[in-house]
N, C-alpha and C positions, 0 to 999 in steps of 0.2 A: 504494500500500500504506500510503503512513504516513497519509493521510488517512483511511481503511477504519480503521487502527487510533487513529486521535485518536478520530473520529465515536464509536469503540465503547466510549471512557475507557481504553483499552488502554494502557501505558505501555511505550515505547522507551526500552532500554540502548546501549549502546557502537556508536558511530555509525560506529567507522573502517571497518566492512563497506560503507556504503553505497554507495563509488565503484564496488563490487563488483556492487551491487546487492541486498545482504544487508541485511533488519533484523533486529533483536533483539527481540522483545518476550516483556515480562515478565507473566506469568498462574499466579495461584492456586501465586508462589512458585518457581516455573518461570520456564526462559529456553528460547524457541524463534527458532530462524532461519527467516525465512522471504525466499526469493530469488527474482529477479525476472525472466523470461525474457532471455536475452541471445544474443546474438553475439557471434565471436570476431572481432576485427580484425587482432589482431596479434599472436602467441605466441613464445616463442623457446624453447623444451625445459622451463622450468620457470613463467613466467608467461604469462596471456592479458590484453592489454587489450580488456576487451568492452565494447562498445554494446546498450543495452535495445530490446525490440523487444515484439511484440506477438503475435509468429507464433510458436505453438506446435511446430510441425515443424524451424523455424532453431533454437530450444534443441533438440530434441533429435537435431541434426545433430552437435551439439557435444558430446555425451555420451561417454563411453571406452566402454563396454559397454551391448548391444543390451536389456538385463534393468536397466539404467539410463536409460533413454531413453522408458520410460512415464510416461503423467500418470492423473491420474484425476480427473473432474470431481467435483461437488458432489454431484449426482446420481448416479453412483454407475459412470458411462460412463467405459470405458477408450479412450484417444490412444495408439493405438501403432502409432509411423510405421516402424518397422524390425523389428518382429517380436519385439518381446521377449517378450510374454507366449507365442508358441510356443517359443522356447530356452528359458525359464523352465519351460516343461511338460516338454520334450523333456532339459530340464537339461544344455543346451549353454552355454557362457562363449564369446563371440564380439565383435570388436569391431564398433562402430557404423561401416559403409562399411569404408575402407581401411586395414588396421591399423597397415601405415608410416605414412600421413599421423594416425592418429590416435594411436601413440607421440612421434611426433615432435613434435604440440603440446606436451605435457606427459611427459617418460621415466617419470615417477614409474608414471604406467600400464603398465609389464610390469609392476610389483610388484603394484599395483590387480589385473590378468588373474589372476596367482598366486592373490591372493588369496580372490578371488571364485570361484574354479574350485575351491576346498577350501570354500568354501561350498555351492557349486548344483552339481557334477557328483558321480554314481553313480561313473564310471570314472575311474580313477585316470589312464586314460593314452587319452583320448580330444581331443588337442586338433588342432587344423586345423593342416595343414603349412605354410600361409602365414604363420598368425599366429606360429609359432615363429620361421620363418625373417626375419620382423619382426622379431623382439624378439632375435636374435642379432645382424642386422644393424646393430641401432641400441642393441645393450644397452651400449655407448661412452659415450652421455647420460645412463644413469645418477650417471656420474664428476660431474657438476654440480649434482647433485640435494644439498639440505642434508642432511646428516646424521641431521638431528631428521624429518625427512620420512620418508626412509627406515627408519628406525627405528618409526614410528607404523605402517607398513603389515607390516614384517617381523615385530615382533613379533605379529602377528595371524596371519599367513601359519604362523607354524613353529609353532602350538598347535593348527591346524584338520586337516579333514582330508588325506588323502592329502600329509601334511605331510614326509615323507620322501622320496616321489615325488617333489614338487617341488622341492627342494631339491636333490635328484639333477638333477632336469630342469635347473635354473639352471646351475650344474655345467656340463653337457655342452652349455648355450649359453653358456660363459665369461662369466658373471655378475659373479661372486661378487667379484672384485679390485676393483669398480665400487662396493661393497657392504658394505666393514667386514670381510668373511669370507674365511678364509686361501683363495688358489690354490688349493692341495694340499692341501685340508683332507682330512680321513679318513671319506669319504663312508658307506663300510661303518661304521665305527663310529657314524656318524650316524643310520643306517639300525636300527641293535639298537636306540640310546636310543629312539628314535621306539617302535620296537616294543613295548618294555620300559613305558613311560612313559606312553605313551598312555590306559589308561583311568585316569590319577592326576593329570591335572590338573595338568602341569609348568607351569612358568613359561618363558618360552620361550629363557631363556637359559642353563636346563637343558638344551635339546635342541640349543642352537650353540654350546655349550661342548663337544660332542661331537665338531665339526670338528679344534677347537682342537688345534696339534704340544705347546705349551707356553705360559708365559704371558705370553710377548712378543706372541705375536697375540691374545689376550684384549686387551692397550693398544693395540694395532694399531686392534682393532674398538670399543675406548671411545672411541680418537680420532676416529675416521670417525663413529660413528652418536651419540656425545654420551649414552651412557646413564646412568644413573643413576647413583649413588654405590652403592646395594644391589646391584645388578643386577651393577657390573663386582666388587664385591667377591664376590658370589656365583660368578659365572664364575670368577674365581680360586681361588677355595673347590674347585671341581668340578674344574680342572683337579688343583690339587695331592693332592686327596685322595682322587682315584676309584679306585686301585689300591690305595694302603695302606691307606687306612682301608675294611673290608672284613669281612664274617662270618669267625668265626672255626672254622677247620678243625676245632676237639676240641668246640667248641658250635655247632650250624651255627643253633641256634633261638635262641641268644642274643643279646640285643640290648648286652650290655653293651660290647662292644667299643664300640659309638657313644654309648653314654649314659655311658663313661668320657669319650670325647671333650667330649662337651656339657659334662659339668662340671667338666673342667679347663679348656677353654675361658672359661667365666664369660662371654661373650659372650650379649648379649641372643637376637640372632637365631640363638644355633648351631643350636637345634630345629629351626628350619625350614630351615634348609642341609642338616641331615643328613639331613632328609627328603626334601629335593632329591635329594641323593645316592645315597640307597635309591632311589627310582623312576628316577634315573639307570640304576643297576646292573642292575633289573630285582626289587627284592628286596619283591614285595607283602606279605609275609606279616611281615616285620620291620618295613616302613613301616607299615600299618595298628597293632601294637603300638607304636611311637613315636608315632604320634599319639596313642595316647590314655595316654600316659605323661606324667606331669608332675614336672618337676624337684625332688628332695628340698631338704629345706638343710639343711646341713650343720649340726651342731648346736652344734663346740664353737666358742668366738670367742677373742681375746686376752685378753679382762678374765676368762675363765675358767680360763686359765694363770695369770693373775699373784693371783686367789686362792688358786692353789696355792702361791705365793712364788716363781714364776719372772717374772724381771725385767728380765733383759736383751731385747731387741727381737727380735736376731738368732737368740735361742734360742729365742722363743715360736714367729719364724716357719720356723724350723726342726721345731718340736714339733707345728705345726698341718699341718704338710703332711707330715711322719710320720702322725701321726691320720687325714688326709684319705685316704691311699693304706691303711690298715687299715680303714676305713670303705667305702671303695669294693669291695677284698677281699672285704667281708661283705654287697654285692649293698648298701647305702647303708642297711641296718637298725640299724645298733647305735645305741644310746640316746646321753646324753649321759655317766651314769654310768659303762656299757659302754667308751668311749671314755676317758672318763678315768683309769680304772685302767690302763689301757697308761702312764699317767705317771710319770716317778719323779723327784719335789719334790727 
């Protein structure tokens, strides 16, 4: 390969793939990997040392899924030693040969199965009784899998289809303590967010903050899966404020209950948490008017009190969050004149 790409003036990046058999190259601005047929030699649940090879049938001996294990020539001629492009038609997720021996290479492949199976299956609950009782058997090796790993595939898993079914399914093959996600999480409530949230495009730690008792297991699953700085603040967002902060009984169409929130807040990203939290709840009709609201500002400042001749600190900012809670009262219209006649110099 690196010869095919010197001959072609192609230029190769970051080399540390090649023991892998991986190169890099750099085109029109782009980075492509491109990898070399191999064999496995020696695996232990989370890495494979492989040897290059030249036989197209030993790679895709080696592949986790039957729908991963096609090639396709130059020409336009499909390699498919195991049937993929029929489970592809038939829109079956199956592993390549034996699904213990092909979990037990690498575990990370139950989550890979999940995932792909909310990609290419019609039926929510069509999977082979072997491959389940696989992936219960050995769902143990997930425990050694990094964090960051499992993370990369779950977060994909719980946005796609049938993304409540499986999560359910994981569950009732004792997964989840392997996995960042509580035991005894609250399947059922997981199951409405899913419902609720689905056609809006959650983030997916909107729909596993749904498990969550409280927010010691939101740090539980930052510790195990290593997420983000947003992402675990979000989950904490979702936990504390999924009940109270909520439509309100005497306006059921108003939004202000959470556009108070927003801007007392003053937090950059509150917008977009609280919109998390609406398609949490299930709330389309207030979320779609949050999105297209945009934060006022506020009008009066400090240097506007003290050309009134108010001077002390603690009185301005006593005066300005008086103003602020009369401003918000008046749905966030009053001018700045409006606002400063409430004053008295």
């Amino acid at each position: 390969m690196k010869r095919m790409f010197q001959s072609a003036g192609i230029r190769m990046i970051n080399n540390k793939g090649e023991k892998h058999g991986t190169i890099t190259a750099r085109l029109h601005n782009e980075n492509f990997e491109v990898t070399t047929l191999r064999v496995d030699v020696e695996t232990d649940g989370r890495h494979a040392e492989v040897e290059f090879t030249t036989d197209w049938q030993k790679d895709a001996e080696r592949r986790d899924l039957t729908i991963n294990s096609m090639f396709l020539g130059l020409d336009g001629t499909l390699y498919d030693y195991y049937k993929g492009y029929e489970d592809l038609q038939n829109r079956k997720v199956q592993f390549v040969g034996s699904p213990k021996q092909r979990i037990q290479e690498d575990y990370l492949r139950i989550l890979r199965y999940f995932r792909f199976y909310g990609r290419v299956a019609l039926d929510p609950d069509n999977h082979d009784p072997e491959t389940l009782a696989a992936i219960k058997e050995n769902g143990r090796g997930l425990a050694a899998i990094a964090g960051e790993r499992i993370w990369v595939e779950l977060k994909k898993l719980v946005v796609g289809n049938h993304a409540g079914h499986l999560l359910e399914l994981m569950y009732k093959l004792e997964l989840a303590q392997y996995i960042g996600l509580p035991p005894e999480g609250d399947v059922e409530q997981m199951k409405r967010v899913c419902q609720n949230a689905s056609d809006h495009s959650p983030k997916p730690v909107t729909i596993l903050s749904s498990l969550f008792h409280g927010l010691e297991e939101v740090g539980k699953m930052d510790l195990r899966l290593k997420v983000s700085k947003e992402e675990k603040n979000l989950a904490q967002f979702l936990v504390k404020h999924r009940r109270e902060l909520c439509r309100s009984e005497d306006e059921p169409d108003s939004l202000k209950p959470f556009t108070d929130f927003i801007i007392d807040s003053r937090e950059l990203d509150s917008q977009m948490k609280v919109c998390e939290l609406l398609k949490y709840q299930g709330e389309a009709k207030l979320l779609s008017q949050l999105q297209q609201w945009s934060i006022p500002r506020f009008p009066i400042s400090g240097h506007d009190l003290r050309k009134m001749g108010i001077t002390s600190g603690k009185e301005i900012g006593n005066t300005l969050q008086n103003l602020r809670e009369v401003w918000k009262k008046n749905h966030y219209q009053m001018d700045k004149d409006e606002l400063l006649s409430y004053v008295k110099p």
